[in-house]
ZAFIZA-780667 format. One line per 8 residues: number of its first residue (from 1); their letters; for each residue x, y, z of C-alpha. Coordinates in Angstrom, 1 decimal. Example, Ala and Ser with C-alpha at 12.3 -4.5 7.8 and 13.67 -1.06 7.14 Angstrom:
<nodes>
1 = AS = 12.3:-4.5:7.8  13.7:-1.1:7.1 $
</nodes>
This chain:
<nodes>
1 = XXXXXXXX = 168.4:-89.0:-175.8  167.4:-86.5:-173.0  167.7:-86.8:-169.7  169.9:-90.4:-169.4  172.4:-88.1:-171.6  173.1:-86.0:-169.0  176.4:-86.6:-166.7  174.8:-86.9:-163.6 $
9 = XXXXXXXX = 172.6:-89.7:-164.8  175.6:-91.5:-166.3  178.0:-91.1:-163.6  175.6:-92.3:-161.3  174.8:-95.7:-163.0  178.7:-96.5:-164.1  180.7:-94.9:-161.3  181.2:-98.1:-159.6 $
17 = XXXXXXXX = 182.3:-100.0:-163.0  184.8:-97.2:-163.2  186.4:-97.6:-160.0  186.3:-101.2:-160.0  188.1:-101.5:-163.4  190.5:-98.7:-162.2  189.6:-96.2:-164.9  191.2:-92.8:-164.1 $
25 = XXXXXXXX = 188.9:-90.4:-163.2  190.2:-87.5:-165.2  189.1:-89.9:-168.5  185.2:-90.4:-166.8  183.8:-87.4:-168.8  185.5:-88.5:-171.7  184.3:-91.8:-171.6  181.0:-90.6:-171.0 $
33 = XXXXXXXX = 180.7:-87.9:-174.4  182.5:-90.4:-176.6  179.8:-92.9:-175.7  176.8:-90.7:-176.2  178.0:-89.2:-179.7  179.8:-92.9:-180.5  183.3:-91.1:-181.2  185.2:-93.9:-182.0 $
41 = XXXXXXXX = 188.6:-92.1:-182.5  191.9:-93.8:-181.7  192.7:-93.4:-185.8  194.1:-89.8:-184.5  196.3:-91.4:-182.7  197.3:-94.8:-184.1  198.2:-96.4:-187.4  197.6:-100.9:-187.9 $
49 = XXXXXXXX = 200.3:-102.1:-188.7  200.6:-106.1:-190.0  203.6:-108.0:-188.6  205.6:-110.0:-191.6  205.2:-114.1:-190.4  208.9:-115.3:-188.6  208.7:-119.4:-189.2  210.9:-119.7:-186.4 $
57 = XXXXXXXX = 208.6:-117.7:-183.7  206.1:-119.2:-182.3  202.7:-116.8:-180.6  204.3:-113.8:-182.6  201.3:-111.6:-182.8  199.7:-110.9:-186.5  199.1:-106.9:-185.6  200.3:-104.2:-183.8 $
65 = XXXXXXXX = 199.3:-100.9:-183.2  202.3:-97.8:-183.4  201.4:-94.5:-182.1  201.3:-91.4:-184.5  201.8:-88.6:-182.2  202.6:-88.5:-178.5  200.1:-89.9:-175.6  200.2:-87.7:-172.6 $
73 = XXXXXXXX = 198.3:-90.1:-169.8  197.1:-86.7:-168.5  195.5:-85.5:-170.7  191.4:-86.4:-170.4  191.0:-86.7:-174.2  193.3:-89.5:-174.2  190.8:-92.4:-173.6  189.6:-93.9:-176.5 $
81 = XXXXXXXX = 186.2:-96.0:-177.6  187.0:-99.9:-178.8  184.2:-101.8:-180.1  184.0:-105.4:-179.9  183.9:-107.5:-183.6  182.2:-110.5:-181.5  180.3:-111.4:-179.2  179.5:-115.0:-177.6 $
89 = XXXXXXXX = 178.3:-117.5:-175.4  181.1:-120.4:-176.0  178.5:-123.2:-176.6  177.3:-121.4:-179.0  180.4:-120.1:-180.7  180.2:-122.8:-183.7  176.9:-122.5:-184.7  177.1:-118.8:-185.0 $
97 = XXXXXXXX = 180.8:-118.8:-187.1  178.4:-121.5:-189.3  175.9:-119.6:-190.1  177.7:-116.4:-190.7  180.1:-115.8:-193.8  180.7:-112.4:-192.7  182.0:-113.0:-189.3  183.8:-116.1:-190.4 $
105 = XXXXXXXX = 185.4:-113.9:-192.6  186.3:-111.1:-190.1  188.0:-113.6:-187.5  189.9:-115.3:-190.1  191.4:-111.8:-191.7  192.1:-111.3:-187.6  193.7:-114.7:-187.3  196.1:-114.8:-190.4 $
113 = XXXXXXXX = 193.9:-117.9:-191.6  193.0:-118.8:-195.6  189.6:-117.5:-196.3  189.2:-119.7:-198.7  189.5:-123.1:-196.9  185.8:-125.6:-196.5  183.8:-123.6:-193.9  183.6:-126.4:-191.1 $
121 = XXXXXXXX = 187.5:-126.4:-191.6  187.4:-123.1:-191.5  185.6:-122.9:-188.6  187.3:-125.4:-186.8  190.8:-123.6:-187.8  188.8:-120.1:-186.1  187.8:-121.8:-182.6  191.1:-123.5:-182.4 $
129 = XXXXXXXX = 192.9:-120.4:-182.8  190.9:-117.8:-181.2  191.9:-118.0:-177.5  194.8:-115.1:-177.5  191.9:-112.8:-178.7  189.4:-113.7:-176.5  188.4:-112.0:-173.6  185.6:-112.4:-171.1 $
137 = XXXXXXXX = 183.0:-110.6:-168.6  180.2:-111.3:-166.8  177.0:-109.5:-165.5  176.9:-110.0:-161.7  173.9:-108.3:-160.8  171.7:-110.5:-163.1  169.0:-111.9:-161.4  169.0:-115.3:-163.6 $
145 = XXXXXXXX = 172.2:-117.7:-162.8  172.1:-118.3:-166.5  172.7:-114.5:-167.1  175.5:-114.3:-164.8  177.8:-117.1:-167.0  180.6:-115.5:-168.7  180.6:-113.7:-171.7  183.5:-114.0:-174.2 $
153 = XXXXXXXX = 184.5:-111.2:-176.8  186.8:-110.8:-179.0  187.6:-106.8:-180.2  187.8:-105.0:-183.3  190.9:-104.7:-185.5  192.2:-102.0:-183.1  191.6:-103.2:-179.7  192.7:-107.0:-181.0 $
161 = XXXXXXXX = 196.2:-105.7:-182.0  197.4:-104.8:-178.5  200.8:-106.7:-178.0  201.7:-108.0:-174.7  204.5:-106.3:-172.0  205.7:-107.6:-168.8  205.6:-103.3:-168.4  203.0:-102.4:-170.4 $
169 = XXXXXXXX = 202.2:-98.5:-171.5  198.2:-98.6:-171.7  195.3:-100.6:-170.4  192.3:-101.7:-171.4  188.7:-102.8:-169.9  185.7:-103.8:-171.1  182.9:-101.4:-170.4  179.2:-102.1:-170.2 $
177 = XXXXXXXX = 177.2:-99.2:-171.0  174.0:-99.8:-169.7  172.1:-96.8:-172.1  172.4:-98.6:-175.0  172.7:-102.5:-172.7  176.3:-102.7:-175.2  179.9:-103.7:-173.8  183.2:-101.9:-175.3 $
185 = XXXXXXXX = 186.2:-101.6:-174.3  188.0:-98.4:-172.9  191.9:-98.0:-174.0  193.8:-95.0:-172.1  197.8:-95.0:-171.5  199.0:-95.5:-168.2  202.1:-93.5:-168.7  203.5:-91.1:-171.3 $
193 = XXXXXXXX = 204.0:-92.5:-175.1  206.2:-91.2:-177.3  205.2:-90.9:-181.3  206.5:-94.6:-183.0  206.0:-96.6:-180.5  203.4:-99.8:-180.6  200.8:-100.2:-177.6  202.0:-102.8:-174.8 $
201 = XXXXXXXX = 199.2:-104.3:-172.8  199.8:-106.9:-169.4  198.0:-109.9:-170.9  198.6:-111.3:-167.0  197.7:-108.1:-165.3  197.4:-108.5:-162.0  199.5:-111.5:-161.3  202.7:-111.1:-159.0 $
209 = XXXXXXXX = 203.7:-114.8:-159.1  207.0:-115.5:-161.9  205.5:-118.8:-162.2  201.8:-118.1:-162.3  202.5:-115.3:-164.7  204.4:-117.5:-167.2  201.7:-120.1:-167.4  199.2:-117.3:-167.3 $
217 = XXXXXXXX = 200.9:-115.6:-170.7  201.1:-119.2:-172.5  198.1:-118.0:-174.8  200.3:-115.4:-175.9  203.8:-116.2:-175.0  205.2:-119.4:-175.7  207.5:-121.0:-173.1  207.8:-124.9:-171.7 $
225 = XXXXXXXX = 206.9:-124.5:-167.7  209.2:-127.0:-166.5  208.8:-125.7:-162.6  205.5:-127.8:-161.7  204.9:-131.1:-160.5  202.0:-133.3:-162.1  201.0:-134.4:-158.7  200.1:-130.8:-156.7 $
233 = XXXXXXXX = 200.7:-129.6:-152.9  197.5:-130.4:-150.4  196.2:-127.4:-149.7  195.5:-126.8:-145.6  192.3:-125.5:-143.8  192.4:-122.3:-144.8  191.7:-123.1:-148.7  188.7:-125.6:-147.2 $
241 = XXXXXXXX = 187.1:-122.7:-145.1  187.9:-119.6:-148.3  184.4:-118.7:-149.8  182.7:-120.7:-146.7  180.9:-119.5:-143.1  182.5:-121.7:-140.7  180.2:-124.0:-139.0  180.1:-124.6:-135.3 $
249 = XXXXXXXX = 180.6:-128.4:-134.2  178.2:-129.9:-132.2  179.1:-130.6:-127.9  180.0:-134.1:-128.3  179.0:-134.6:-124.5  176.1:-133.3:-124.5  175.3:-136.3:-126.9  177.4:-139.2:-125.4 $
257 = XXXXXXXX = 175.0:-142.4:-124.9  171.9:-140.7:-126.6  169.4:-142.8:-126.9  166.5:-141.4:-128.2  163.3:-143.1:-127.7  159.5:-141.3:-128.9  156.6:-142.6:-128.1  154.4:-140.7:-130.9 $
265 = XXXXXXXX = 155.2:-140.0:-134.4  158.5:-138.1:-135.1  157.6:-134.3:-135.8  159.1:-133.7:-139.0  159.7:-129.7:-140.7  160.7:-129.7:-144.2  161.6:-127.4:-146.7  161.4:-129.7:-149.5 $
273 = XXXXXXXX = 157.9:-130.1:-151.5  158.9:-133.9:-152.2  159.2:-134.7:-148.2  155.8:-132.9:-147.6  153.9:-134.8:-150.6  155.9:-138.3:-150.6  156.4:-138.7:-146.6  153.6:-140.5:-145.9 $
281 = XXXXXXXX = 154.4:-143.3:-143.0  152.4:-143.6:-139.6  155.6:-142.8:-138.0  155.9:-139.6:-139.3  154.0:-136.3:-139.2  155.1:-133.3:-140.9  154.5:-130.2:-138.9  155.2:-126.3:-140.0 $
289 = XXXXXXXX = 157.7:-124.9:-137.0  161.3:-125.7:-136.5  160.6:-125.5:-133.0  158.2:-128.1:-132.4  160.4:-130.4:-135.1  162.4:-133.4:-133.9  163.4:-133.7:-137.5  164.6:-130.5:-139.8 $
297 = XXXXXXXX = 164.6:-131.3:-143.1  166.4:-128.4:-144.6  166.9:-127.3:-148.2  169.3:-124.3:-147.2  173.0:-125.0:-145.6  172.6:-125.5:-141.5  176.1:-124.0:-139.9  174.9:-124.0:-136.4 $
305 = XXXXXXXX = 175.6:-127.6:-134.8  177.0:-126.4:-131.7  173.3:-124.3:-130.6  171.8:-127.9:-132.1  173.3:-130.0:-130.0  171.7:-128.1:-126.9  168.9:-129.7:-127.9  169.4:-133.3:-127.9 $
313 = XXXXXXXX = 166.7:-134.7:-129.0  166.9:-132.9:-132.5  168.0:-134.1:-135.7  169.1:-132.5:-139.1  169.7:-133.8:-142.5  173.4:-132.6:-142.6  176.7:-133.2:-140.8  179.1:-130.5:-140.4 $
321 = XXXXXXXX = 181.8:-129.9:-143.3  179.9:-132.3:-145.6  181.3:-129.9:-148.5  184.5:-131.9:-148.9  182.2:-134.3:-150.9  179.4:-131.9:-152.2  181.8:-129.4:-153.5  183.8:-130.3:-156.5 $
329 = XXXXXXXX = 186.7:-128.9:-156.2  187.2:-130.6:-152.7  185.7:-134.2:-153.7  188.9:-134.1:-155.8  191.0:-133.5:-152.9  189.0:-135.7:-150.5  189.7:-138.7:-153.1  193.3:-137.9:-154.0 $
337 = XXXXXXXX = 195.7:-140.5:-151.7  198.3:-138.1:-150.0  201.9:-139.0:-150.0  201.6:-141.0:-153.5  204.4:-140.1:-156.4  202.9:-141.2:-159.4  199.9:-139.3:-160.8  198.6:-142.8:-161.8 $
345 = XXXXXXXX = 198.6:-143.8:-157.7  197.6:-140.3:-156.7  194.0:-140.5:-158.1  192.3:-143.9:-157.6  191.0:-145.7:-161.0  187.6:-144.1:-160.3  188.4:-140.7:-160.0  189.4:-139.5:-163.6 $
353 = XXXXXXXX = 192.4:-137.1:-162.9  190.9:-133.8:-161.6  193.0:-130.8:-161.3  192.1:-127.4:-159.7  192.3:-124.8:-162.4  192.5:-121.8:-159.8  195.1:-123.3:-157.8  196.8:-126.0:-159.8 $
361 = XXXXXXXX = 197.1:-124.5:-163.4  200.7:-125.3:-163.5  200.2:-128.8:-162.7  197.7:-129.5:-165.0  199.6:-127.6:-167.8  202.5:-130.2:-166.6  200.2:-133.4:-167.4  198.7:-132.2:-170.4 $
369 = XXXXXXXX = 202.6:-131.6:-171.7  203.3:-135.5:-170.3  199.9:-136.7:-172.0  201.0:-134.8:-175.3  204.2:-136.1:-175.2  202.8:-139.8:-174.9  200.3:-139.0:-178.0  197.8:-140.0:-176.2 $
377 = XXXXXXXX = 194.0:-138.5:-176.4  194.2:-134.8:-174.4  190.2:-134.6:-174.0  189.3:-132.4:-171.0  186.4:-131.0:-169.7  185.6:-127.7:-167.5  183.2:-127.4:-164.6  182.5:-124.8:-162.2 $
385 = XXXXXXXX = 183.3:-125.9:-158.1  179.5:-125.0:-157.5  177.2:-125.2:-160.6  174.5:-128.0:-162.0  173.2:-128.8:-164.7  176.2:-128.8:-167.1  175.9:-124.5:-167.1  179.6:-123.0:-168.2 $
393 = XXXXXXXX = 180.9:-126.7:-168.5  182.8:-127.4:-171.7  185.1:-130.0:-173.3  188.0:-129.5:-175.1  191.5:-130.8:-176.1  192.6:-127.2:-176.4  195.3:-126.0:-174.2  195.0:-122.1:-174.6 $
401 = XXXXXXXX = 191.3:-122.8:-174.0  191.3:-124.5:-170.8  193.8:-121.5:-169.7  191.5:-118.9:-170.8  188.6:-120.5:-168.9  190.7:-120.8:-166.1  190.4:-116.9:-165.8  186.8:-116.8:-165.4 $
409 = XXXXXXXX = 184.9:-118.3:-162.4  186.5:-121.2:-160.1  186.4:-124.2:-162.1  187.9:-128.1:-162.1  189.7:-129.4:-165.3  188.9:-133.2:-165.5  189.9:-135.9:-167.8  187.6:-136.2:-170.1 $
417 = XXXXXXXX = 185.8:-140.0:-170.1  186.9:-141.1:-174.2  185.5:-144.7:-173.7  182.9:-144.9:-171.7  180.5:-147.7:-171.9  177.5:-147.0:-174.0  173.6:-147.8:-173.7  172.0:-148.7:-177.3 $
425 = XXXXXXXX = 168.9:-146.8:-177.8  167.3:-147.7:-181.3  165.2:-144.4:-181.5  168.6:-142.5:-181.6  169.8:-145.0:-184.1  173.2:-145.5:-182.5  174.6:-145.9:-178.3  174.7:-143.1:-176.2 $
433 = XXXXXXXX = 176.6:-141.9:-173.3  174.6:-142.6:-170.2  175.0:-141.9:-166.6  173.5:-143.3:-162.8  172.8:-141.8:-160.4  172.6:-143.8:-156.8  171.5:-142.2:-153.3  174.0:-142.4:-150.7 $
441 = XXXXXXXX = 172.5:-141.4:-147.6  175.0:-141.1:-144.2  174.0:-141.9:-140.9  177.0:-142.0:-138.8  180.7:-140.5:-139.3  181.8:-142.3:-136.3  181.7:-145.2:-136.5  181.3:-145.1:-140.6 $
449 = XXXXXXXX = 177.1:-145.9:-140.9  176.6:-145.5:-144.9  173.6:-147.2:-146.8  173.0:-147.1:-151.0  169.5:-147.1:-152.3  169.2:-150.0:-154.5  166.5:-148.4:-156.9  168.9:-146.2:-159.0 $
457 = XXXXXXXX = 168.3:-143.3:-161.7  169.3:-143.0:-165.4  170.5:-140.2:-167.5  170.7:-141.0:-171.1  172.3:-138.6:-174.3  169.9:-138.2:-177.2  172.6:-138.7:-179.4  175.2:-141.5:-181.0 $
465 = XXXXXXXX = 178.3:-140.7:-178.3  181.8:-140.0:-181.1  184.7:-137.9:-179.8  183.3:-134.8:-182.1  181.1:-132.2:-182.0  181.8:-131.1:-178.4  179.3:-128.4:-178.8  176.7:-130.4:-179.7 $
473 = XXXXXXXX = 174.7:-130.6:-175.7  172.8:-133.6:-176.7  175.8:-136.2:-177.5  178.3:-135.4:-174.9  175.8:-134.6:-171.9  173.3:-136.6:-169.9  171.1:-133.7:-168.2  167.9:-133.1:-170.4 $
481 = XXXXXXXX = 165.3:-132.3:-168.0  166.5:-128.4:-167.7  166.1:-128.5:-171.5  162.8:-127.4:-172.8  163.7:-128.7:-176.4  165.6:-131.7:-175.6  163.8:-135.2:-175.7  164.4:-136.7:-171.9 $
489 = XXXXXXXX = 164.0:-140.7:-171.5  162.5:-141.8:-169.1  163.5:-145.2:-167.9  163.2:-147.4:-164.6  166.3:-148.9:-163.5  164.1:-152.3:-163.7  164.0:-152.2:-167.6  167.5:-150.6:-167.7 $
497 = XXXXXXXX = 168.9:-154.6:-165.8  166.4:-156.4:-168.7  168.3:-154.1:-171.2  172.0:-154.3:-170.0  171.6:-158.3:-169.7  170.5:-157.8:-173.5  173.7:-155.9:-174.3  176.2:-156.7:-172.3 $
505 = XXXXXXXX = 175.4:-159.8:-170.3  179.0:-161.0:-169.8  178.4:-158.1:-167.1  177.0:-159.3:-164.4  175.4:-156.0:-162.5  175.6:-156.9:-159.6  179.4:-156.8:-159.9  179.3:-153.4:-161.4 $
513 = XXXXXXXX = 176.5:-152.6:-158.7  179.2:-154.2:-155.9  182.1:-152.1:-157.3  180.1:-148.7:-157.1  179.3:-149.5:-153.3  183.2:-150.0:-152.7  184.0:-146.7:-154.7  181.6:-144.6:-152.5 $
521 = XXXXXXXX = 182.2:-146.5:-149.3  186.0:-145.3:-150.2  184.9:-141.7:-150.5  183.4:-141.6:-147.4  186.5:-143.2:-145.7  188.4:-140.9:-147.4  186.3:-137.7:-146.1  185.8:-139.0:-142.4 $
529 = XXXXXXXX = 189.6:-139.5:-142.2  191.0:-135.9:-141.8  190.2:-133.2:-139.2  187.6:-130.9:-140.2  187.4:-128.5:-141.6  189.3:-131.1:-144.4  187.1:-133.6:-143.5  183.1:-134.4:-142.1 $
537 = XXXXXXXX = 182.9:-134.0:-138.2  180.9:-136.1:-136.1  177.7:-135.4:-135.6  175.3:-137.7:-133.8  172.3:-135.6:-134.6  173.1:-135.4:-138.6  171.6:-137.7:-140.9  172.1:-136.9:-145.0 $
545 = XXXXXXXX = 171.3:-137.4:-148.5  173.5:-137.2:-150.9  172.9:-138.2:-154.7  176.5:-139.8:-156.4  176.5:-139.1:-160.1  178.3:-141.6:-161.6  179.7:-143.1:-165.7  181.1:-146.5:-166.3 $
553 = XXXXXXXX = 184.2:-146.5:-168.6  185.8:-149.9:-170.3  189.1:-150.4:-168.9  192.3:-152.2:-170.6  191.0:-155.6:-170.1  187.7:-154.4:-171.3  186.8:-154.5:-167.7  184.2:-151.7:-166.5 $
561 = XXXXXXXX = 185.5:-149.4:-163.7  182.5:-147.1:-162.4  183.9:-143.4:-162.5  182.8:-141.0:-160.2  181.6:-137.8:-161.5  179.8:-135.5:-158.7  178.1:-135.9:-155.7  175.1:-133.7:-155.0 $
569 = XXXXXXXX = 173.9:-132.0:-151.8  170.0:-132.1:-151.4  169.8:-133.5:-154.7  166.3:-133.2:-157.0  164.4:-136.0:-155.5  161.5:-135.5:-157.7  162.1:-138.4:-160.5  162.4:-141.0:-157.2 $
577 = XXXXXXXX = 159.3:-140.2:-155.5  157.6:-140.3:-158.8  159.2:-143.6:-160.0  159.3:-145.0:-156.4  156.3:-143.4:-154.0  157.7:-145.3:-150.7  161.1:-143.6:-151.4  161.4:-140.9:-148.7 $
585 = XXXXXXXX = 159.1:-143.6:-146.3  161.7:-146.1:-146.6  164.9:-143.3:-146.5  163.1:-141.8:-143.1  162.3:-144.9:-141.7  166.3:-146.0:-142.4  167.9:-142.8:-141.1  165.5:-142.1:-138.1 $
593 = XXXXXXXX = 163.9:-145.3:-136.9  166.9:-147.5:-137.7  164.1:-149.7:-140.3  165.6:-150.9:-143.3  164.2:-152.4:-146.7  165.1:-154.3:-149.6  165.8:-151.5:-151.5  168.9:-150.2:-149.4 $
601 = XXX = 172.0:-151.4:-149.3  174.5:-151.4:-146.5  178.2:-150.1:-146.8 $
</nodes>
């Protein structure tokens, strides 16, 4: 292989993935002639061994793996090469157990499954059952966001028979070995092991918490967390301001009784390629300097309010601490009533029960138990705090799933919407799921100024919606314009009114339409009511857009309750000004000339 053999060269490219999975250094150029001459050779040290079943244990483990001989942790041969028997992206998990006897095979000999049962059950047994051998990574430095999602794996025979140890004797890492662009994992003993003994590994490794660690180890060890609340603790400012550059707040007095008045056209600098092409008004004139702006219409996040407010007569299209509604994770928190003791009272009816899965794992865990005990339907459905698009979002009923996500990047667990209303589309031969999505744009915090535009925007599924197939993109999910193979409908909410009085006209829209405008009028209450940075500050200068992604679900007296889903900072405005060319006229004329229009709605 020549020269990217040669230590130097290796220890320069992984050194950092070394230290960072806290790989001894005395096992580095071990690791590195193992790799290059592909010694896989923990046999000299190991025997598999297969557990006999118990009926009365529950997460007993099928394997184990008992030493031979004794494991100095000194010693620098004493690192050994585990290769991985699969590897995945999770939405495409199922397809690939389908089409593959062979690894079918493999994962059910691993699982202690019958090899021999129909291959969908089969496969459905496999994904069910998989989550105590999974394990996860992700590429960092990719340049692609798509590249950076997590990675699941699930090791060979060897590395898949570690059994867990509140004190574990060895450790092991997954290793990405950029030579050959191929992921293992590294097993080495952390102390001493005497000939006889089995392998112990921390399956919650780095978790100090008693009661974090237990639900952390449910996968694997079977208890009943009785210690957590459904309804969690409100975190305080310093969870709001984590992973976020504090923004400054605007000098209130420099802007008491402004009153600005222009005599020319308002000077407007935007980012965005719609408010260049669609801003088209007299009033307006788009010009290429922040400086000589009196509008900035920005597509990256402004933090500097206090240095804005200096300069009077500037606005911007954002208010500081805006997150607590853009941000997913902190919507949920914004919405949740504080001081309520039922879960039922703690989220209103159009919030479907969100919990935090970095922070309130244990209190979800809790409600899943209370849902389960009711027998009721336990579909939930995973989304990153800060990602579009659906990317790394999956649904599931599966408990040890949701848990094993919850160890990748930050993510929300929310109930998953099991009857929403559906939209008949006789080209898919069935209904679908559908969504709408409504601007909200902000013009005031204090007092509350907040304005809908009518003219809304549809999402539809390409596929009849059934509680199955969770896999399948195109019956659970609404988003097909990222998707180059995906069929996306286009319709204008104009035919969408003809069509709903068609299928449901015992639904007056304008109801449904009236009890959207409540729901987000109660959001923004909700966020201007607490101190930033838990809340949206004042801001006389900020004006915003925000785009509120919204389902409708049939409620028990086959009532429909709109349901609140995301709500999107500097949204894609691109289907609106090609649906509606007056759309940013009419949004600037609103927001900076106090003009309004048929098509906007007041709060």
């Amino acid at each position: 292989m020549g020269h990217a053999c040669d230590w130097d060269s290796f220890i320069t490219i992984h050194k950092e993935q070394l230290v960072s999975s806290g790989v001894p250094s005395h096992f580095w150029k071990t690791i590195h002639e193992k790799l290059f001459s592909q010694l896989f050779d923990i046999g000299r040290a190991v025997k598999l061994l297969k557990f006999e079943k118990e009926a009365d244990l529950k997460c007993q483990p099928n394997w184990g793996l008992q030493t031979t001989t004794f494991i100095d942790k000194s010693d620098p041969n004493n690192v050994f090469l585990v290769d991985h028997a699969w590897t995945f992206r999770l939405d495409s998990a199922k397809k690939q157990l389908l089409e593959h006897e062979g690894l079918r095979n493999r994962m059910s000999i691993l699982l202690d499954l019958e090899c021999d049962l129909p291959k969908k059950e089969l496969v459905d047994q496999i994904l069910n059952n998989m989550w105590p051998l999974c394990h996860t990574y992700s590429i960092s430095s990719a340049f692609e966001v798509e590249d950076r999602l997590p990675v699941w794996y699930i090791m060979d025979e060897i590395g898949s028979a570690l059994i867990h140890k509140d004190t574990p004797n060895c450790r092991i890492v997954p290793f990405f070995f950029s030579n050959e662009q191929i992921t293992y994992s590294l097993l080495f003993p952390i102390i001493d092991i005497d000939e006889g003994e089995f392998l112990y590994k921390d399956f919650a490794e780095g978790i100090s918490d008693e009661k974090e660690r237990k639900i952390g180890l449910l996968p694997w060890v079977s208890c009943t967390p009785n210690e957590f609340s459904m309804i969690p603790s409100t975190p305080g400012p310093e969870y709001y301001l984590k992973g976020h550059i504090k923004e400054s707040l605007p000098l209130l007095d420099n802007l008491m009784n402004l009153n600005k008045k222009y005599s020319g056209k308002l000077k407007v600098f935007a980012q965005y390629s719609m408010v260049r092409n669609y801003l088209t008004s007299d009033s307006f004139e788009l010009v290429d300097t922040e400086e000589e702006a009196d509008i900035l219409w920005l597509t990256e996040h402004f933090k500097n309010f206090k240095e804005l407010s200096e300069t009077p007569e500037k606005y911007v299209n954002q208010f500081p601490f805006e997150y607590v509604i853009t941000v997913k994770d902190l919507l949920a928190l914004t919405c949740r009533k504080l001081g309520e003791k039922s879960i039922e009272s703690y989220c209103p009816n159009w919030l479907p029960v969100t919990y935090n899965l970095k922070t309130e794992l244990g209190n979800f865990i809790a409600y899943y138990k209370h849902q389960e005990s009711k027998g009721v339907d336990n579909f939930w459905i995973t989304k990153p705090y800060n990602l579009a698009r659906g990317m790394d979002t999956y649904i599931t009923d599966n408990l040890n799933c949701i848990i094993r996500l919850s160890s990748t990047s930050p993510k929300i667990v929310q109930k998953y919407i099991t009857n929403p209303v559906l939209f008949y589309r006789p080209e898919c031969d069935g209904h679908v799921k559908f969504d709408i999505r409504y601007v909200l744009l902000l013009k005031s915090v204090k007092p509350l100024e907040a304005y809908v535009y009518k003219k809304f925007f549809l999402r539809f599924a390409n596929m009849p919606f059934e509680l199955t197939d969770f896999d399948i993109y195109e019956k659970h999910f609404t988003v097909m314009n990222y998707n180059e193979n995906a069929v996306l409908r286009h319709m204008l909410c104009e035919e969408f009114l003809l069509k709903w009085q068609e299928q449901y006209g015992q639904h007056s829209w304008s109801d449904i339409e009236n009890s959207i405008c409540s729901m987000l009028k109660e959001i923004l209450v909700q966020a201007i009511s607490r101190e930033p940075p838990c809340g949206i500050a004042e801001s006389p200068q900020s004006r915003a857009l925000y785009a509120a992604d919204i389902m409708l679900e049939w409620g028990g007296n086959r009532n429909i309750i709109p349901k609140i889903l995301e709500i999107n900072w500097t949204p894609d405005c691109k289907r609106a000004c090609e649906y509606y060319p007056e759309f940013f006229n009419d949004i600037f004329e609103l927001l900076f000339l106090d003009k309004s229009c048929n098509n906007i709605i007041k709060l």
